[in-house]
N, C-alpha and C positions, 0 to 999 in steps of 0.2 A: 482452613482454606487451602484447596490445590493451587501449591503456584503455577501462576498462569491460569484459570481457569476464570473467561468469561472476557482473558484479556486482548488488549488490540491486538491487531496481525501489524506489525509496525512496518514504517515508511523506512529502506538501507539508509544509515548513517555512512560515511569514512572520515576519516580522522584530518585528508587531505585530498583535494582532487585529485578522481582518479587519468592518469595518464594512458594513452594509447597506442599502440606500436603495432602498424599492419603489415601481419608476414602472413601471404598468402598460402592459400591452403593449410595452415599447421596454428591456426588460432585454439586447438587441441593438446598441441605439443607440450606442454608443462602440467597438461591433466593429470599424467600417474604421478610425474616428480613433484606434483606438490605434497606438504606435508598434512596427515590423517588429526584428525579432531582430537587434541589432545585432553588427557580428562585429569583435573586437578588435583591435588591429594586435599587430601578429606580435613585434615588440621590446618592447610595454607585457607581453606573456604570458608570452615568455622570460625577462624579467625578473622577473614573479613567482614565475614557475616554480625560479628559483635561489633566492631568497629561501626556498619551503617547503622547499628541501632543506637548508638549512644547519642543521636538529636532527639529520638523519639520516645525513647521509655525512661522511666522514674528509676533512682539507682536501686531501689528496692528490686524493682521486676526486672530491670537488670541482672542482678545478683541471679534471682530463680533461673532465669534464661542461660546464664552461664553454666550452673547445673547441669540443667539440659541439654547442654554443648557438649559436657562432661561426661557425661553420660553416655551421650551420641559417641564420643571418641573412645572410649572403652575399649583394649584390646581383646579379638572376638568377639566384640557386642555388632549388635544390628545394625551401625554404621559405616564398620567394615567388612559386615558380611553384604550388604548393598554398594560397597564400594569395589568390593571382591566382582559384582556379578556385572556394574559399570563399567570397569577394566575388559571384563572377557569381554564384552560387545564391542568393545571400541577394537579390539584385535581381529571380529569377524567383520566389521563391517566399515565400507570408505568414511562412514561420519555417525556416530552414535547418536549425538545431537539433533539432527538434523529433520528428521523422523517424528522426535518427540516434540519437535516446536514445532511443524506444521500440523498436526494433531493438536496438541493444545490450543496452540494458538486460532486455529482456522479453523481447521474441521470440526473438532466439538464442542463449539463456538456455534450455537442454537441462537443468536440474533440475530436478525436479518443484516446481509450483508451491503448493504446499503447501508453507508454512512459509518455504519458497524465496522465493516472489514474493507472492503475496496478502497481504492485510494484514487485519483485526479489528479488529470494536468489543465492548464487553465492558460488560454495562450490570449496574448490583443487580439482586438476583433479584426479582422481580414475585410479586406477594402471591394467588399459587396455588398450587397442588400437584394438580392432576387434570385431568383431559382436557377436561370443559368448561369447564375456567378460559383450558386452553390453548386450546380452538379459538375462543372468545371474542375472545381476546388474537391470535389470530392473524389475525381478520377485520377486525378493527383496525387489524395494522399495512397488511394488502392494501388495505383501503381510503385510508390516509395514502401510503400508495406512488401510489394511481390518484391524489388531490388534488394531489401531488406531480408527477406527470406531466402533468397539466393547466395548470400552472404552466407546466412545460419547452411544451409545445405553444403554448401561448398566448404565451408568452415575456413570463410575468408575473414570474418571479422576480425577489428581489428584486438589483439589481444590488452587486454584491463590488467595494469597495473596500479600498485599501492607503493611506494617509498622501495622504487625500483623493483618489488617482487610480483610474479604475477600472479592475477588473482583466477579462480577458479570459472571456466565459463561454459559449465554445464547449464545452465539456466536457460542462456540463448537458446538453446533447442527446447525448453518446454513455452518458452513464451508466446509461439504461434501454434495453429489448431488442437491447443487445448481448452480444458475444458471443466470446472466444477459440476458435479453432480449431488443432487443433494439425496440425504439417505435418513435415515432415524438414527439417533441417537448421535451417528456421525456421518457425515458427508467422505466423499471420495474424489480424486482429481484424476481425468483421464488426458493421456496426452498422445495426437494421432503424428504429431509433426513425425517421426521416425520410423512409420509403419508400410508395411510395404503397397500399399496402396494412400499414399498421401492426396491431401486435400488437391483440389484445382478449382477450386470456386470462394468467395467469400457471404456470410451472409449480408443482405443487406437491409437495413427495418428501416420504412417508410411509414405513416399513416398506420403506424402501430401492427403493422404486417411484418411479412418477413419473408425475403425471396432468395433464394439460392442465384450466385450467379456465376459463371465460369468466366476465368480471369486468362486461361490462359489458350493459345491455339494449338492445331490438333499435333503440331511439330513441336510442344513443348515450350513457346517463346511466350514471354507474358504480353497481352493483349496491349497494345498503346493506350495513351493518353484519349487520343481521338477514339479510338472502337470503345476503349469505358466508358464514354461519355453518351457515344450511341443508345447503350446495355441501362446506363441509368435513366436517360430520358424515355427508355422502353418503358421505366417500372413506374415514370412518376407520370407520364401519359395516360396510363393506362390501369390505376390503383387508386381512383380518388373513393373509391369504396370504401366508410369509414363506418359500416353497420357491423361488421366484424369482430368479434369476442378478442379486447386488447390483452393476448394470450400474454405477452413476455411480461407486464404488471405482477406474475404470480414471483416473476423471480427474485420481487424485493418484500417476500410474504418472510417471518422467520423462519425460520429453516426444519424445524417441527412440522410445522403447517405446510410449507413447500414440498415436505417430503411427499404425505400423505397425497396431495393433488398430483405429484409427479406420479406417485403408484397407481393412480386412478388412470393417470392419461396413460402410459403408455400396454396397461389392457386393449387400446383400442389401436389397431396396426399400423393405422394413417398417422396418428400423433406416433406411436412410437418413432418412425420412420420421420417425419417430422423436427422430432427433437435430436435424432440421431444426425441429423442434416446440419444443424445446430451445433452441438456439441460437434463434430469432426470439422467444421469449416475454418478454413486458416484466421477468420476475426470476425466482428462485426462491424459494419458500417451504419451511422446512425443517420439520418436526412432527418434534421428535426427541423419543424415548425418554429416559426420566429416568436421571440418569445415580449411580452410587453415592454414596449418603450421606457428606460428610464435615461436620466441625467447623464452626461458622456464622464463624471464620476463618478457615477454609482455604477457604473456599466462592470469592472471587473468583481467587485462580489457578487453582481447578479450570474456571470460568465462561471466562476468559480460554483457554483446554487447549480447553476442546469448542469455541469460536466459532474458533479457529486451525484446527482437524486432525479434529474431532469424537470421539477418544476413543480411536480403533481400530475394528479391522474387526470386532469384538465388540463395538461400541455403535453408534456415527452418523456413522464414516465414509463407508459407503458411501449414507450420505440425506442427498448433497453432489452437485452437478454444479459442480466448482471450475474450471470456466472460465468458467461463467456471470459477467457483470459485478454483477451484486450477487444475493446471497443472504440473505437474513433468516432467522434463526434461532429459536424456540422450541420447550423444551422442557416437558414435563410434570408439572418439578418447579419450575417458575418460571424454570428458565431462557432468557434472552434476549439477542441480540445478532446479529450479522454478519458475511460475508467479504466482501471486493471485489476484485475482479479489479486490480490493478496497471494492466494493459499497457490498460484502458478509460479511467481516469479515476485522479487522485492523492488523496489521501490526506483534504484538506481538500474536496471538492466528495465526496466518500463521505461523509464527516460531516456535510456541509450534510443531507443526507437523511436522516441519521441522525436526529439532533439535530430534526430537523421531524417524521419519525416518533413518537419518543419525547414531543415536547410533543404531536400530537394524540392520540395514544392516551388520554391522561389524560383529554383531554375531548369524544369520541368516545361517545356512550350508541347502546345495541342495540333499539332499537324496534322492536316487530314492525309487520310491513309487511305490505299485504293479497299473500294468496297469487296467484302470479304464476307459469306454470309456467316453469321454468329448464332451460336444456340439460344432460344428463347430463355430470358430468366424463368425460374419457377416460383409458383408460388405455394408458399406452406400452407398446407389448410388443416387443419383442426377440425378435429368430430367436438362440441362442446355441450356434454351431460350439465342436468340441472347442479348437480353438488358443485362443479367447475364454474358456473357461472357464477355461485353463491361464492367461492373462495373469492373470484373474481373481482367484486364485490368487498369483501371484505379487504382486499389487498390495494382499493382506490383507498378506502378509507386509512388503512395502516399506513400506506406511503405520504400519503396527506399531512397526516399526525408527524411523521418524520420533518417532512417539509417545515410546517410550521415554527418546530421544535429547535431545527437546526438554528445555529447563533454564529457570523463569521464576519472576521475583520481582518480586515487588510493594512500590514502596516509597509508602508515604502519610505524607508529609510536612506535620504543623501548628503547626510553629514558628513559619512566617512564609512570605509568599508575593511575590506583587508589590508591596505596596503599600507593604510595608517596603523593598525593594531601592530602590525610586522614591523615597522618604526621603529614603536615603541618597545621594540623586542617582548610581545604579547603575542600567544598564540590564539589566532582567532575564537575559535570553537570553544575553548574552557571561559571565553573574555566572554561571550555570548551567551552560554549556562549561569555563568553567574548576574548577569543583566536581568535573565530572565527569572531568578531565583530571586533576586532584590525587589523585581517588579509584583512578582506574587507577592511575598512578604507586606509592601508597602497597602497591598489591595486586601489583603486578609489580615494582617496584621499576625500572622501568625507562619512557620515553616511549612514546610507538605514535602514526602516523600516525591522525588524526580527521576526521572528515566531519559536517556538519549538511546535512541536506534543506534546499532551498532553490526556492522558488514562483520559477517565472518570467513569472508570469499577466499582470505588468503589459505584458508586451509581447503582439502577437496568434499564440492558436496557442501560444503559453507551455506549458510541461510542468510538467518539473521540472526542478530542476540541486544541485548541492551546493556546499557552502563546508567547504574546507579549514580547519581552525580550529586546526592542532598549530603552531605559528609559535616564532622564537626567544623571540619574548616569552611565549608562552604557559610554552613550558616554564623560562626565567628565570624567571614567576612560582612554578613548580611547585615548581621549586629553592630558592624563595628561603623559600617560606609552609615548608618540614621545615626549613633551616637560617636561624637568627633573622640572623646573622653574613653572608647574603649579601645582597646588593643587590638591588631589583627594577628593572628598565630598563621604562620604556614603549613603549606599542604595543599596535597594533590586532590582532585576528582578521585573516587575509589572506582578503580579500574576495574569492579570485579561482576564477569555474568552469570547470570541467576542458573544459567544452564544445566550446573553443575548439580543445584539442588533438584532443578525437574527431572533429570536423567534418575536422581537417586528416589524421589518420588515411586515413579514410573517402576522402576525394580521394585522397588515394594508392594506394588499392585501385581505385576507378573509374577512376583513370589509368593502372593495370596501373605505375606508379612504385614501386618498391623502398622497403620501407618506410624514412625516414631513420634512422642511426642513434641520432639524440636517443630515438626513440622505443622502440629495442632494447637501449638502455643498462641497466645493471644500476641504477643510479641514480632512473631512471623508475620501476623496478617498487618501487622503495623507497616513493617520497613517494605513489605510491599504494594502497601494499596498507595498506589501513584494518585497524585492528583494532579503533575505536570508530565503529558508526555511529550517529548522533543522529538525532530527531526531534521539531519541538514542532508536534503538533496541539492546536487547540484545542476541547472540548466546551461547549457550553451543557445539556448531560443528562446530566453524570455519568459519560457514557461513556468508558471504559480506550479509548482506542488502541492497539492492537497490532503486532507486525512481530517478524519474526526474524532471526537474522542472517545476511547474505547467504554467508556461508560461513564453514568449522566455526571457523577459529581466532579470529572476529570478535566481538566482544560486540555484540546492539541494544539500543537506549534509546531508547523511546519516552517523551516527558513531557509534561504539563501543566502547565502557570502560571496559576494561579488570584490574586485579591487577598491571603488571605488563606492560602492553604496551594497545594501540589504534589501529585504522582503522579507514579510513574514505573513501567513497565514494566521489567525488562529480560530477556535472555533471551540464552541461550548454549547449546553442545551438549557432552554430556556426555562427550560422545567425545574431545572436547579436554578434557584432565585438568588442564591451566593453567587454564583457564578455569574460571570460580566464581560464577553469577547473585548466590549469595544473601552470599557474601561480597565482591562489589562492590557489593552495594545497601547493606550496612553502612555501608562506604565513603564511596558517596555520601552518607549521613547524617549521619555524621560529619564528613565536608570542609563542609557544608554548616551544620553546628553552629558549627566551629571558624571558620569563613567568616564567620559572623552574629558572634562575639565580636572578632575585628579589627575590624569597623564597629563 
């Protein structure tokens, strides 16, 4: 197995909320002095590497595996001559890493990215219910997006701190008018935010269309609250045309299949032009359709459902362009929230924007402004061939089958949150890993390989990476909290990311070198086929983070750590009959009760 291949694009981890210090104009300032991606020695790796196997293999195939370690570390064998060819990239370039996991991870990553790769935010329902509440709320948030982008231009934001160091914040600049495109074999990310002719319009899908609109006037000033509001009651006045080919439905097609339609369309000049309109606009804005009435507690996993997938091809699926890097969502019965693209930006720099959105809307008032005449929105039209129609077709029924499929439970947790664990002299996040490694355990009766997101921002160019967190201690402690009569041994989380192995992968394919056998061991494929993947973003809005699991037999777990209480996401597929969202969230509530009575 390639590691990494087929795996989730993961939600940013950090170990601590991150802090923020606004020093205007120079949120750039620490770019070059941060330190370059360091790349590990080849014996500290294989040594960890043995160590997360010893929960999962027999001491026998341990043994062989050791071998093969042995082997691999050979002076002049083939693991220092790929360690040899690791080093020199890391001295040509700001992050050797960095490259190779958005490639892995995202681009040739052929599942459709719905639900696949994309990740949600999921806010309470907002206190309307009708179309002028929504298009209100919806000039709002385009206006906090343009405030927001002024910020990224000026490079006023405020600058992202970890444990007083700062973190890397190139990202900021790819997060607006970029752009996924999809390709064969692998896809590609284009990013216009920095081009000498930048966006000035957003897209906006209504009624499964899609109109170009200009945001800003011809002196450069972003349009008010009141003139957006004008621009959107232009489009929903005047667009009740729903005989329309629901074009953006193809973007949640796999990405195989996406490509081949995308080749097709832009042969034809109007869709090229079309999708270029698309792919260069600073975001998408979504106006969706109210979606069925449920209970006012069922209401946030169904919130969480439409901001993931939008519903199905019989609601607000296809009023998505789900390559776009970020899309805002409102609906017309309060409903609010987001996607973002994975493969543009991680998890925690989507939230910064979120989280700033959400605080200005609250304090955002619609003044009318004297009349000014404004460019008509456009509308995207599409030339739509029989084979187009036929994907078309086939991509209600795909995204349906997802819908279906998807499994998610919400658990809100207010026993106690950080501020107790810190008490106890407990560090929140490893007290939370193990919760959640107790509550699998209890539900399968048996360990499974675990992963937490992990920010690599303090270096430059940083992504993302993951930590391995299933360790012998881990599960000693698992063993020990069901049986009173067993001993707990100490020990850390194993701090070690995989990155090091995919960079050396990767050399081995540009070397046209045979893959080593460490890496086609049966052993490998063990300590990495996750079957819990975690994630702790942080909101200051309230907002649910969301994510699913990067393949069917996997549970995800997105959470939050508040002072005084939790959230947690999780989400699993239906398909897999082991799996159980709402009876591991129990679980987790449970290990997390029983957890609070030992302290």
């Amino acid at each position: 197995m390639s590691l990494g291949c087929g795996r989730k694009p993961h939600s940013c981890h950090l170990m601590k909320p991150v802090s923020r210090t606004c020093v205007n104009g120079r949120c750039l300032t620490y770019q070059q002095a941060l330190p370059t991606q360091p790349v590990p020695t080849l014996q500290h790796t294989c040594e960890r590497y043995l160590i997360l196997l010893e929960p999962f293999v027999e001491v026998d195939e341990l043994k062989r595996t050791k071998q093969l370690v042995q082997e691999f570390l050979k002076p002049g064998g083939v693991g220092e001559k790929l360690q040899k060819g690791l080093e020199k990239k890391a001295l040509n370039t700001d992050n050797w890493l960095a490259d190779y996991m958005v490639q892995t991870d995202y681009l040739d990553n052929r599942l459709p990215v719905v639900a696949y790769s994309n990740i949600s935010g999921s806010f309470p329902r907002m206190d309307f219910r009708d179309k002028q509440g929504q298009i209100r709320c919806a000039a709002k948030v385009i206006r906090a997006i343009l405030d927001f982008k002024t910020m990224i231009d000026n490079e006023t934001i405020p600058v992202d701190y970890l444990r007083g160091k700062p973190l890397c914040m190139n990202q900021y600049s790819q997060l607006l008018s970029s752009c996924r495109i999809p390709g064969l074999e692998m896809d590609s990310v284009v990013f216009h935010g920095k081009t000498s002719y930048p966006s000035r319009y957003i897209t906006l899908a209504y009624n499964s269309q899609f109109f170009m609109v200009d945001v800003y006037n011809s002196d450069g000033t972003p349009l008010t609250v009141h003139q957006l509001c004008v621009q959107l009651e232009r489009i929903c006045s005047s667009s009740l045309e729903t005989s329309t080919e629901p074009v953006g439905i193809l973007t949640s097609l796999n990405r195989d299949s996406w490509s081949k339609c995308y080749d097709r369309l832009i042969q034809d000049k109007p869709n090229k032009e079309a999708l270029s309109a698309i792919q260069r606009s600073i975001c998408v804005v979504c106006l969706d359709k109210a979606m069925p009435q449920v209970p006012d507690d069922m209401y946030s996993r169904g919130n969480v459902l439409q901001m993931m997938h939008g519903g199905g091809s019989q609601w607000n699926s296809a009023n998505r362009w789900f390559d776009k890097s970020v899309q805002f969502i409102i609906g017309e019965d309060g409903a609010f929230g987001n996607n973002v693209s994975h493969s543009c930006a991680d998890g925690t720099i989507g939230m910064t924007l979120t989280d700033y959105v959400s605080a200005s809307i609250k304090k955002l008032e619609i003044i009318e402004s004297p009349t000014v005449p404004l460019p008509t929105p456009q509308k995207l039209h599409f030339n739509i061939t029989a084979d187009i129609k036929k994907a078309i077709e086939e991509a209600k029924q795909s995204i349906d089958k997802i819908v279906q499929d998807l499994d998610f439970s919400i658990l809100s947790f207010s026993h106690y949150g950080k501020n107790f664990l810190k008490a106890n002299k407990m560090s929140p996040d490893p007290f939370i890993q193990m919760a959640i490694q107790l509550a699998y355990y209890r539900v399968h009766r048996q360990h499974c390989a675990s992963y937490e997101a992990a920010s690599m921002r303090l270096f430059r160019q940083g992504r993302v990476g993951e930590i391995p967190s299933t360790s012998s201690a881990s599960v000693a402690f698992v063993v020990a909290f069901n049986d009173p009569n067993k001993k707990v041994w100490g020990g850390f989380l194993c701090k070690h990311f995989f990155g090091h192995f995919l960079g050396l992968q990767h050399q081995a394919t540009e070397k046209n070198i045979p893959m080593p056998d460490i890496f086609t061991d049966a052993s490998f494929d063990r300590v990495f086929d996750y079957r819990l993947a975690t994630s702790q973003v942080q909101s200051k809005s309230g907002c649910l983070p969301c994510a699913c699991p990067y393949q069917r037999k996997t549970y995800d777990i997105c959470y939050t750590l508040l002072k005084d209480d939790m959230a947690f996401v999780l989400s699993a597929f239906k398909t897999n009959t082991e799996n159980n969202s709402e009876e591991l969230k129990k679980a987790v509530e449970d290990a997390l009760l029983d957890m609070r009575t030992i302290l």
